[in-house]
N, C-alpha and C positions, 0 to 999 in steps of 0.2 A: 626595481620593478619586476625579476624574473620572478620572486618571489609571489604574486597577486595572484599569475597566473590569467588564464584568458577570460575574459571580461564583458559583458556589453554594456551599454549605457542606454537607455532608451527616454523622451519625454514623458513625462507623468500623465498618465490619459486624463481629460478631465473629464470623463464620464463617470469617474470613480469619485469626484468629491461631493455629489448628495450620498454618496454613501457614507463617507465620512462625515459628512453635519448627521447624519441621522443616529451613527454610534457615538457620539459627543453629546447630541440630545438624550439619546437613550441613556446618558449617566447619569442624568440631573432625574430621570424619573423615581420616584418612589416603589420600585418593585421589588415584591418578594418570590423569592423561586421557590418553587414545589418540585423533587425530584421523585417520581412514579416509576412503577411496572404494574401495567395492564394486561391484563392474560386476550390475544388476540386470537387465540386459537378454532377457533366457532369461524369468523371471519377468512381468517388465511384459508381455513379447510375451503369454504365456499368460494372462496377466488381459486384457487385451484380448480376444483372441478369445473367453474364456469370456464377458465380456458381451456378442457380438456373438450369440452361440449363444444365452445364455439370457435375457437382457436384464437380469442380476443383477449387481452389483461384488463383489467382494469385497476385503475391507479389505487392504491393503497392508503395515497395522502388523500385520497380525493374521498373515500370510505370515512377517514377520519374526521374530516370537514364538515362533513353530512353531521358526524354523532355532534362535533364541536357546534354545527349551527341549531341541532336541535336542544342539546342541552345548555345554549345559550338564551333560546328562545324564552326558554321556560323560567329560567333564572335572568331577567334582560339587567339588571344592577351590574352585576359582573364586568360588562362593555360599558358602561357609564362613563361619559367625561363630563369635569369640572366646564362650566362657563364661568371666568371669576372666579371672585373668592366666596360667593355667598350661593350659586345654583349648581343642577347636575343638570345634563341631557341624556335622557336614558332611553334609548332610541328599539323599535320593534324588530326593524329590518338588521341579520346579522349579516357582512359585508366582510369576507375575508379576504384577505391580500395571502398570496402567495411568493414563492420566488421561483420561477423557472429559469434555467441557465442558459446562456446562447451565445453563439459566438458572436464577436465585435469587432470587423478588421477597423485598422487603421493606418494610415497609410505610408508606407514602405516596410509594415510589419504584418507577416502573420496574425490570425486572428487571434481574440482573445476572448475568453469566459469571461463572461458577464452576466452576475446572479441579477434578476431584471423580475420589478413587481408585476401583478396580475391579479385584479379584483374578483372575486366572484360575488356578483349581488344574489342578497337574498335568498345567500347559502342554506339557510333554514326552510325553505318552500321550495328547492328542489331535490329530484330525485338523486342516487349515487350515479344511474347513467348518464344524468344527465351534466353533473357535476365531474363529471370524467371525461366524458366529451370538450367540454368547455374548455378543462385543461388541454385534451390533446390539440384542440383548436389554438390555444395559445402555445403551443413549445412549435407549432410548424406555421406562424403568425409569422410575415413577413417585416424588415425591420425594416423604417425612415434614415436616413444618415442622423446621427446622433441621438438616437432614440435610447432612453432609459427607464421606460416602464410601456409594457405593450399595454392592448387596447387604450391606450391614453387619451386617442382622438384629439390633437393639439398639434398644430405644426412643428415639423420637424427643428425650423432652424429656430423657435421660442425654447423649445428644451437645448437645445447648445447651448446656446447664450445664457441661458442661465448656469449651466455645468462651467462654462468661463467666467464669469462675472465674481471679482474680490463675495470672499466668506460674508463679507458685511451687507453687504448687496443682496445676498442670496438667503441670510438673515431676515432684514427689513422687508423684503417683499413675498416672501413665502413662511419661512419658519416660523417667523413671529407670529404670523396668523396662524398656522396651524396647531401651533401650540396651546391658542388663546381661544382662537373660532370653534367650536364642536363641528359645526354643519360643513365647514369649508373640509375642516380635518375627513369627516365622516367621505365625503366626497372624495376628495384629494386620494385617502390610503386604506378607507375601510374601517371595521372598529375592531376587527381579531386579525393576528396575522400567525401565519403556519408554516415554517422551515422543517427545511429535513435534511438530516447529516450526510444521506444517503441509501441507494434502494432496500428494501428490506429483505435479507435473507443473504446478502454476500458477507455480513460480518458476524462469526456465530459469540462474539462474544459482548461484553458488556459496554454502554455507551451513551452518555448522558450529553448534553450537549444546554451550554448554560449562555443563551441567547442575549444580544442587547436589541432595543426594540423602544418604542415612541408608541406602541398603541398599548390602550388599558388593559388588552389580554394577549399573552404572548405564547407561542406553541413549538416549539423544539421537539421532532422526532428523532429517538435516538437508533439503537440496532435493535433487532429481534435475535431472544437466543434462547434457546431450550431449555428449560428447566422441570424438576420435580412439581407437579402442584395438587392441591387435595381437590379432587372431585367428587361431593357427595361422601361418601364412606373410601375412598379408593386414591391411591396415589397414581398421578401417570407422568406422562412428561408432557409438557403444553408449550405454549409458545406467548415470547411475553414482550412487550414493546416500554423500552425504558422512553420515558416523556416528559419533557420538565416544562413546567406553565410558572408564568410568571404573571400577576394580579398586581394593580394598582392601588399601592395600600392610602391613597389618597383618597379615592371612592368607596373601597369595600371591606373588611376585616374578614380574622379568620374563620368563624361560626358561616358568614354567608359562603364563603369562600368552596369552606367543607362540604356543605351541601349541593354545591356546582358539581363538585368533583367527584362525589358521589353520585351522582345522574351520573353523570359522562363514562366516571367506569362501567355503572351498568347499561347503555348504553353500547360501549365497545365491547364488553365482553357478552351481549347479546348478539351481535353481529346485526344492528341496529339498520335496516335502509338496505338489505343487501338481496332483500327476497320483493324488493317493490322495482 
C-alpha cells in the first residue's frame, strides 16, 4: 500500500449526474463542428476603453450572445428542432442557456465547482448592457440546497430527488420529453447554448474547444491570440477569437449553415450592439 501513496476517497456528488445524462445524450445528436477565428479586435478595443471611462467590464460572452441572438434571429432554421419524425418547430424568440461556475459545498467537504445553466430569454431583443447585467445577476444569484441550474424557479428538494433518483427514472420523466417535446425542451434549456474555456486574454495562445451539447446550436469560446491580419491595403496585428459551433445536421445543411456564419462573423467583427 506504501506505494499509492496518500489518497482520499470521497462520495460521488449527485449533483453532477444531469450532467452526465446530458454528455451521453449529447453523443446520440447529429452535430457537425465548425472550428473558426473571428477577428474581435473593433470589440475588445471598445471594451477597453469603456472600462477606462467607467471603471465597469463588461462580459465578453455576453457581447457574443447579443451578435449570436441577432444573427440567429435572422436565420431562425439554424435553432429548429424536429417534433417527430415528420415536423420542425422553428421558434422566433432566441433563448440562450449559459454556464456560469459556482461553488457547491457539501457536507463535510469543502466546496466544489459546479458549471450550473442560465437562460437568458430573448437574447435577440436585448441590449449588450443589458445582457451583461443579467449575467452578473446570475454569477452572485443565491443558491437552494441542491440546486443545479440558477433562475430555475422550482423547489429546491424536486431538483435533489431528481439528481438521486436511478438513470432510468430520470430518463422517463425528463429526458425523454426533452428530447421528443420542442416546447417543453425550448423551456426547460433554451434553443442555443454558449460555453467558454475561459476569460479572454489570459491565454495568448491558440484554443479550440470541441463541446458535447443537446441543443440544435452549440457555442464553444475558445482563447483570444494576436495575430498578423490584412486590413484594407495594410497588415497589422488584430485579435482573434477561436470559436467552434456545432449545427444539428438533422434540421439544417451546409449552404444554410454558411450563411449563418457569415452574418455572425460580420456581426462580431463589426463590434455589433456595443455602441447601443
Amino acid at each position: 500500500m506504501d506505494d499509492i501513496g496518500v489518497y482520499e476517497e470521497r462520495r460521488f456528488p449527485e449533483f453532477r449526474h444531469p450532467t452526465l445524462d446530458t454528455l451521453d445524450l449529447g453523443q446520440q445528436k447529429h452535430h457537425i463542428p465548425l472550428l473558426l477565428e473571428v477577428d474581435v479586435t473593433e470589440a475588445r478595443a471598445y471594451m477597453h476603453e469603456f472600462k477606462t471611462q467607467t471603471g465597469e467590464s463588461l462580459s465578453f460572452t455576453g457581447w457574443v450572445m447579443k451578435c449570436i441572438g441577432q444573427a440567429v434571429s435572422e436565420h431562425k432554421y439554424i435553432q429548429a428542432m424536429r417534433k417527430g419524425r415528420k415536423r420542425l418547430i422553428i421558434f422566433d424568440d432566441v433563448d440562450i442557456s449559459i454556464v456560469v461556475e459556482r461553488s457547491v459545498g457539501h457536507s463535510g467537504h469543502a466546496s466544489e465547482t459546479l458549471p450550473m445553466p442560465y437562460i437568458v430569454r430573448r437574447a435577440n431583443e436585448k441590449t449588450v448592457n443589458a445582457i451583461n447585467d443579467e449575467i452578473r445577476a446570475a454569477q452572485a444569484e443565491s443558491l437552494g440546497a441542491g440546486e443545479v441550474q440558477l433562475g430555475a424557479r422550482r423547489k429546491a428538494y424536486l431538483t435533489k430527488a431528481f439528481t438521486i433518483m436511478p438513470r432510468f427514472m430520470r430518463n422517463l420523466l425528463v429526458w425523454r420529453r426533452l428530447t421528443n417535446d420542442p416546447l417543453f425542451a425550448k423551456k426547460a434549456m433554451g434553443t442555443v447554448v454558449v460555453t467558454s474555456v475561459g476569460s479572454p486574454g489570459r491565454y495568448s495562445g491558440y484554443g479550440w474547444a470541441i463541446p458535447i451539447g443537446i441543443h440544435p446550436l452549440v457555442f464553444a469560446l475558445g482563447s483570444i491570440a494576436k495575430k498578423p491580419g490584412v486590413v484594407g491595403e495594410t497588415v497589422a496585428i488584430r485579435e482573434y477569437l477561436s470559436m467552434t459551433v456545432l449545427f444539428d445536421h438533422d434540421v439544417t445543411d451546409g449552404a444554410p449553415v454558411f450563411r449563418f456564419i457569415q452574418r455572425l462573423n460580420e456581426l462580431l467583427e463589426n463590434g455589433y450592439g456595443l455602441d447601443k
